[in-house]
C-alpha positions as CSV (number, residue, x, y, z in Angstrom):
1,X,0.0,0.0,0.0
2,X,3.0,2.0,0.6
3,X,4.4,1.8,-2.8
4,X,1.1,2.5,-4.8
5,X,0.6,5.9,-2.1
6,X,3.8,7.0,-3.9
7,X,3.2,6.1,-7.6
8,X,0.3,7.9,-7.0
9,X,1.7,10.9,-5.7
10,X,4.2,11.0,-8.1
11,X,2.0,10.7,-11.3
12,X,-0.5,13.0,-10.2
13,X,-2.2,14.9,-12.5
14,X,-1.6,11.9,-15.3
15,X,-4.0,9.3,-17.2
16,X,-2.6,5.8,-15.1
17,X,-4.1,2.7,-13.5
18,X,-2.7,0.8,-10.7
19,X,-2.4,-2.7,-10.3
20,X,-3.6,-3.5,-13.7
21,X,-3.1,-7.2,-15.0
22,X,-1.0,-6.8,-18.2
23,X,-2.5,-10.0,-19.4
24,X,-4.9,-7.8,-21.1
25,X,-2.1,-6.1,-23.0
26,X,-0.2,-9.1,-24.5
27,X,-1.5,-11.5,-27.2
28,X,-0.8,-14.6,-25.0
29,X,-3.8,-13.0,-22.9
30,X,-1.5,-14.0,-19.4
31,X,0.9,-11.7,-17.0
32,X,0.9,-10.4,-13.6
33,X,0.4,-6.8,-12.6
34,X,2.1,-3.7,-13.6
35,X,2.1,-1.2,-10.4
36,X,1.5,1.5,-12.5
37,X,0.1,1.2,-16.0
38,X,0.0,4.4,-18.8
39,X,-1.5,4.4,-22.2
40,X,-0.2,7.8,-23.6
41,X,-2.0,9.1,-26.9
42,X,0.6,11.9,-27.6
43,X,4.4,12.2,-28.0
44,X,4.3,15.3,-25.2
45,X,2.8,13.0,-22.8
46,X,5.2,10.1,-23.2
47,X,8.5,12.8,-22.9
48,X,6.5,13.9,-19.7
49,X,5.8,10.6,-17.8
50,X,9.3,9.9,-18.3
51,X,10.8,12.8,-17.3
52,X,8.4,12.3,-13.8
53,X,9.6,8.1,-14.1
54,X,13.5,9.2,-13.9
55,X,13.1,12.0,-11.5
56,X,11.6,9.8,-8.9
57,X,13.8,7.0,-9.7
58,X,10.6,4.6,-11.1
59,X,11.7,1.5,-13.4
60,X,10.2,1.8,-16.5
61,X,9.0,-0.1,-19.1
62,X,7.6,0.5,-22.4
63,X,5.7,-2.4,-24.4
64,X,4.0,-2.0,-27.8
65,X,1.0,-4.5,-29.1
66,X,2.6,-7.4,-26.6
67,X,2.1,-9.9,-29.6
68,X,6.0,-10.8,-29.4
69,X,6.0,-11.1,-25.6
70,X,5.6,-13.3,-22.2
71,X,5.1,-10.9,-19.4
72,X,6.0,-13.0,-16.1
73,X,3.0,-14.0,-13.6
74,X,4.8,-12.0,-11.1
75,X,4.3,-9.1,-13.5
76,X,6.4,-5.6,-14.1
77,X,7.5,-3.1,-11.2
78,X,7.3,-0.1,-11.6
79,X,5.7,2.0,-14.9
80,X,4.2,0.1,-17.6
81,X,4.1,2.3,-20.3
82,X,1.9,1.0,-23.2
83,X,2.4,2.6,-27.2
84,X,-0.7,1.4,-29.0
85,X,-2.5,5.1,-27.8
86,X,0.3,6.1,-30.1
87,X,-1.9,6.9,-33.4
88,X,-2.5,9.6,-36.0
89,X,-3.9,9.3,-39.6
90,X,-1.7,7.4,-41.8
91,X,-0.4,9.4,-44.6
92,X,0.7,8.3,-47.6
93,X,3.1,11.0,-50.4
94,X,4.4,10.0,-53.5
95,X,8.3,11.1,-54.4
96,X,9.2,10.1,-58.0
97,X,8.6,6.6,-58.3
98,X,7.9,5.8,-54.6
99,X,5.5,6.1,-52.0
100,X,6.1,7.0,-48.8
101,X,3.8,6.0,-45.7
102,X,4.4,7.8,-42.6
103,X,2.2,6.3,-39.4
104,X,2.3,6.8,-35.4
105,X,4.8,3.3,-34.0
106,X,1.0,2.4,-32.2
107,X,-0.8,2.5,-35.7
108,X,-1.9,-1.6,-36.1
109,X,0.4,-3.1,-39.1
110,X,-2.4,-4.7,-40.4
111,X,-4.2,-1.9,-41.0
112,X,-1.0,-0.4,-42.7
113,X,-1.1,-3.6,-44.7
114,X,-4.6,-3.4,-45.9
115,X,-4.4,0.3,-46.5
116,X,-1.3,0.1,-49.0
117,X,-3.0,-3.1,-50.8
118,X,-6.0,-0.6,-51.6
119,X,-4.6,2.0,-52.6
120,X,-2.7,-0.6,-54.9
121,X,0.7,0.3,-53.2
122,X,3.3,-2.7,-53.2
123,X,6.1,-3.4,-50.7
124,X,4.0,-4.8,-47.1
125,X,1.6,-7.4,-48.4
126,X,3.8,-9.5,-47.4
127,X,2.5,-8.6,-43.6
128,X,-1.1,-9.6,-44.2
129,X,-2.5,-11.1,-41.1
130,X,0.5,-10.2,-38.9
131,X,-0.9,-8.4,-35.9
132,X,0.9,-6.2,-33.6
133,X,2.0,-2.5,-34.0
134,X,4.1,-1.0,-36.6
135,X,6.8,0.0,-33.9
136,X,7.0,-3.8,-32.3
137,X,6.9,-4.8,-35.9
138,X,10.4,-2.9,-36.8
139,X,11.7,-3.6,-33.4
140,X,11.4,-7.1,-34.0
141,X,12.2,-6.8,-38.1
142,X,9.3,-9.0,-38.3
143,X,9.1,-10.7,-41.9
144,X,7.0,-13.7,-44.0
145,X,6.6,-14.5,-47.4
146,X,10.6,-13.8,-48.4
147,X,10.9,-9.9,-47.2
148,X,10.9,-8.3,-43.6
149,X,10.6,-4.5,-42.4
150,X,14.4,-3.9,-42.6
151,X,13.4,-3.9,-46.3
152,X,11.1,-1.2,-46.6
153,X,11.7,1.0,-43.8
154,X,13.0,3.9,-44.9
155,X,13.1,6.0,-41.6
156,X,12.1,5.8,-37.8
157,X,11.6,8.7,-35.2
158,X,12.9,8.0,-32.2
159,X,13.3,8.9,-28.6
160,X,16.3,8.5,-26.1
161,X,14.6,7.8,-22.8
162,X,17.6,8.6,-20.8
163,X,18.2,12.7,-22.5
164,X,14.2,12.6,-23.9
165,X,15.9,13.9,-26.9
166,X,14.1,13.0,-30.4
167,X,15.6,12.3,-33.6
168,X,15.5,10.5,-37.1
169,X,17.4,7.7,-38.5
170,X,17.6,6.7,-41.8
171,X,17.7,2.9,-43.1
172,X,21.3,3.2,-43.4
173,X,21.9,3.8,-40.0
174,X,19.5,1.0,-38.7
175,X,21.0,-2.0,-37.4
176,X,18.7,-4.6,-38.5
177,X,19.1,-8.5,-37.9
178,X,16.8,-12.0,-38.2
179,X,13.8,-10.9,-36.4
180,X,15.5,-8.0,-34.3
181,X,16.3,-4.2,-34.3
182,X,18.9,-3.1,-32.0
183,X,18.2,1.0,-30.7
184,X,19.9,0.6,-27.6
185,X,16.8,1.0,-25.4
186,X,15.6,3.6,-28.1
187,X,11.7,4.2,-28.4
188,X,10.3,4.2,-31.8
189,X,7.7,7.2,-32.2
190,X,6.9,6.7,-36.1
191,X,8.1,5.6,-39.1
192,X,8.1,6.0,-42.7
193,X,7.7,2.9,-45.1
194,X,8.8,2.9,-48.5
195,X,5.8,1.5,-50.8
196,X,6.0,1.3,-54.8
197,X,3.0,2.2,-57.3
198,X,1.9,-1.2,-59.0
199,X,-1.4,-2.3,-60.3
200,X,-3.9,-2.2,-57.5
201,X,-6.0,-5.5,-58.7
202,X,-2.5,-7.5,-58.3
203,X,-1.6,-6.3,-54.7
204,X,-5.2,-6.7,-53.8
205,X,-5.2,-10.4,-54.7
206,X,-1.3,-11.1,-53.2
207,X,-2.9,-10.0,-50.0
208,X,-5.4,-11.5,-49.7
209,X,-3.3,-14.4,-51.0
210,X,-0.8,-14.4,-47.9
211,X,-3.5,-13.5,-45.6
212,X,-5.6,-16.4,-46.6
213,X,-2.2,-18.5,-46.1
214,X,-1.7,-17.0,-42.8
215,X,-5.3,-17.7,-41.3
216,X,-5.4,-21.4,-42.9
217,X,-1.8,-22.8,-41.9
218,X,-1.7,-20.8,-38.2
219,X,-3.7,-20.5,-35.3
220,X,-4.9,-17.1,-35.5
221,X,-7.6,-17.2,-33.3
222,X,-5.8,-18.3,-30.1
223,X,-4.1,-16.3,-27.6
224,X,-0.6,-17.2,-28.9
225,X,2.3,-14.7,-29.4
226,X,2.9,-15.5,-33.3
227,X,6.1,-17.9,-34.2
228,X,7.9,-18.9,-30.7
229,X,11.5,-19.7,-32.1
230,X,13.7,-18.5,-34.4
231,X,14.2,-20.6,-37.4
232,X,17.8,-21.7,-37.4
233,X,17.7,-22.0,-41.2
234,X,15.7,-21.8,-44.3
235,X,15.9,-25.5,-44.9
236,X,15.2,-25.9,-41.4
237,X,12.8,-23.7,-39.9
238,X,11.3,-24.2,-35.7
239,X,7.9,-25.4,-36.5
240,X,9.0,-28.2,-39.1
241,X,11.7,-29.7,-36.5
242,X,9.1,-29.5,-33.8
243,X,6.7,-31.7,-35.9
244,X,9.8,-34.2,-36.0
245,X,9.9,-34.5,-33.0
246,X,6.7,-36.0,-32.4
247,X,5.8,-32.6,-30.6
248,X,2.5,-31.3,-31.9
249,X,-0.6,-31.0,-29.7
250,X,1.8,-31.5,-26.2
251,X,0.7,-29.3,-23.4
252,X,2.1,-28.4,-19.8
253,X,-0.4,-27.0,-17.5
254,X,-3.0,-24.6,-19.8
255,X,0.3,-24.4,-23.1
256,X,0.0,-26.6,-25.9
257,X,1.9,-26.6,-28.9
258,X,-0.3,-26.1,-31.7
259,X,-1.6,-29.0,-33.4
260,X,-1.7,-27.0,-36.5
261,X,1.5,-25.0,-36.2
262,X,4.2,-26.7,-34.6
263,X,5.7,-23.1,-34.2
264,X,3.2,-21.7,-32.2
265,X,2.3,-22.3,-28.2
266,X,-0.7,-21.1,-27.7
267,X,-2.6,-20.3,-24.3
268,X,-4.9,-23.3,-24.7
269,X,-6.5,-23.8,-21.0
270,X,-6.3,-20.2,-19.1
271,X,-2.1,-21.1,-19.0
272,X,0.0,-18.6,-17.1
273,X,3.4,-17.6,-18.2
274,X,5.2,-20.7,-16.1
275,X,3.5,-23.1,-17.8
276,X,4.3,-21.3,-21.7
277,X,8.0,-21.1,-20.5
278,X,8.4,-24.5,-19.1
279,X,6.3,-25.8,-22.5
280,X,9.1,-24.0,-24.2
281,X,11.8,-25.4,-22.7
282,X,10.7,-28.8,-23.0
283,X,10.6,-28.3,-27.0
284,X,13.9,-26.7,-26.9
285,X,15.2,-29.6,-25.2
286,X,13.4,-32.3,-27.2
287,X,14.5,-30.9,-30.4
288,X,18.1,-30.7,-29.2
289,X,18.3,-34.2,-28.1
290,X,16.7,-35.1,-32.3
291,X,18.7,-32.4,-34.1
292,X,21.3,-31.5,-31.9
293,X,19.9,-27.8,-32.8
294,X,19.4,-25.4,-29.8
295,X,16.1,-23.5,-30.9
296,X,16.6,-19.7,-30.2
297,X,13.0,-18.1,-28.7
298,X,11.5,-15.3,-30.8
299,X,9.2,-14.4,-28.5
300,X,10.3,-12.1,-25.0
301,X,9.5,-12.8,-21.5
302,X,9.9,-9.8,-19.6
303,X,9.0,-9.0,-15.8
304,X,9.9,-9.8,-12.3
């Protein structure tokens, strides 16, 4: 009772909850608390609950559309701040040959994606059906169908949590890998995509090509948080070595691997994050004793 008396006397005056489950907040629908929990809808108010966060010495934590993440059953001390208030209206400007679309890092990729195929704009219909914000989608370089956002990004606004200073960086000065983004506790505030003219009734039908693929070959109706490993290779992606292993449909507590994508543990039976983890574990073991492959996790687990 202590603590919560002083987060709430030292955000006074802003738009937070206390002791909100974050399990509402993440994809895999489980997580403890966050002691204090901020949904900021402008850039201002951000800059300002961090400035309060460092003067009084509060733990911060910043999440986006928690579709890449575990957050621990003991939950997050401290501020929780959440990005997907982060909108304004998409806007899309043609330079020469390109199109460039600018959106807010909370803006929903899929509506980015669906946007652009309408407007018969090529370059992210390759994203159909992946959900998640467009800032956790370039922090985690997420990618399907042969490209990824390190290809089409062509610049991000940022902000240094540490000065609260904002700036730009171009793609060239991005350090993108496999399924990660490294900004050195950077914040993305926005982003411009670069998009390319084509014919309108042929980036149309690729989406709804890929998103059709998506919805029929993964379970996108359970509380999952998208692919959970890496794929160590092309030839050998995480979801066709856990099928080897005689792995699909196994479950630990309320986890079970999908039976349709071997890739995906999904919250199956009101899980909580011990039994996802321990799920995990026991593929990356079980695939190690087959393959001898270690299976790298794509998805986070953050929290006490």
């Amino acid at each position: 009772m202590t603590e919560n008396a002083g987060h709430t006397n030292t955000f006074k005056g802003f738009d937070v909850s206390f002791n909100v489950s974050l399990s509402r907040y993440t994809s895999f629908r489980v997580g403890g608390p966050a002691d204090v929990l901020a949904i900021p809808e402008r850039v201002d108010t951000l800059v300002a609950l961090l400035k309060t966060a460092r003067t009084a010495r509060v733990p911060v934590t910043v999440l986006g559309g928690g579709t890449n993440t575990l957050v621990t059953d003991s939950g997050i001390r401290g501020l929780v701040i959440v990005l997907t208030g982060l909108k304004t209206t998409p806007e899309f400007a043609a330079k020469k040959d390109q199109i460039r679309l600018t959106a807010m890092a909370g803006e929903k990729l899929g509506k980015l994606c669906r946007m652009s195929a309408e407007k018969g704009y090529a370059g992210l219909e390759w994203a159909a059906g992946i959900p998640g914000t467009l800032g956790g989608a370039i922090m985690m370089n997420a990618g399907s169908h042969g490209s990824d956002m390190a290809a089409i990004v062509g610049s991000v606004d940022i902000l240094n949590p540490d000065t609260l200073e904002i700036n730009t960086l171009n793609a060239g000065d991005l350090n993108f890998s496999y399924r990660s983004l490294d900004l050195g506790g950077r914040i993305i505030l926005s982003a411009t995509l670069q998009l390319t003219p084509a014919a309108a009734d042929r980036v149309k039908a690729a989406f709804e090509t890929n998103l059709k693929a998506k919805n029929t070959s993964q379970p996108v109706s359970k509380a999952s948080g998208g692919c959970f490993f890496k794929n160590p290779s092309p030839d050998k992606p995480a979801g066709l070595l856990i099928e080897q292993a005689g792995l699909k449909g196994t479950t630990y507590g309320g986890a079970m691997v999908s039976d349709l994508h071997a890739n995906f543990i999904i919250n199956h039976d009101n899980a909580d994050c011990s039994d996802i983890t321990t799920l995990a574990a026991n593929v990356q073991e079980r695939v190690f004793e087959k393959f001898n492959i270690k299976l790298e996790a794509e998805v986070k687990t953050i929290g006490d």
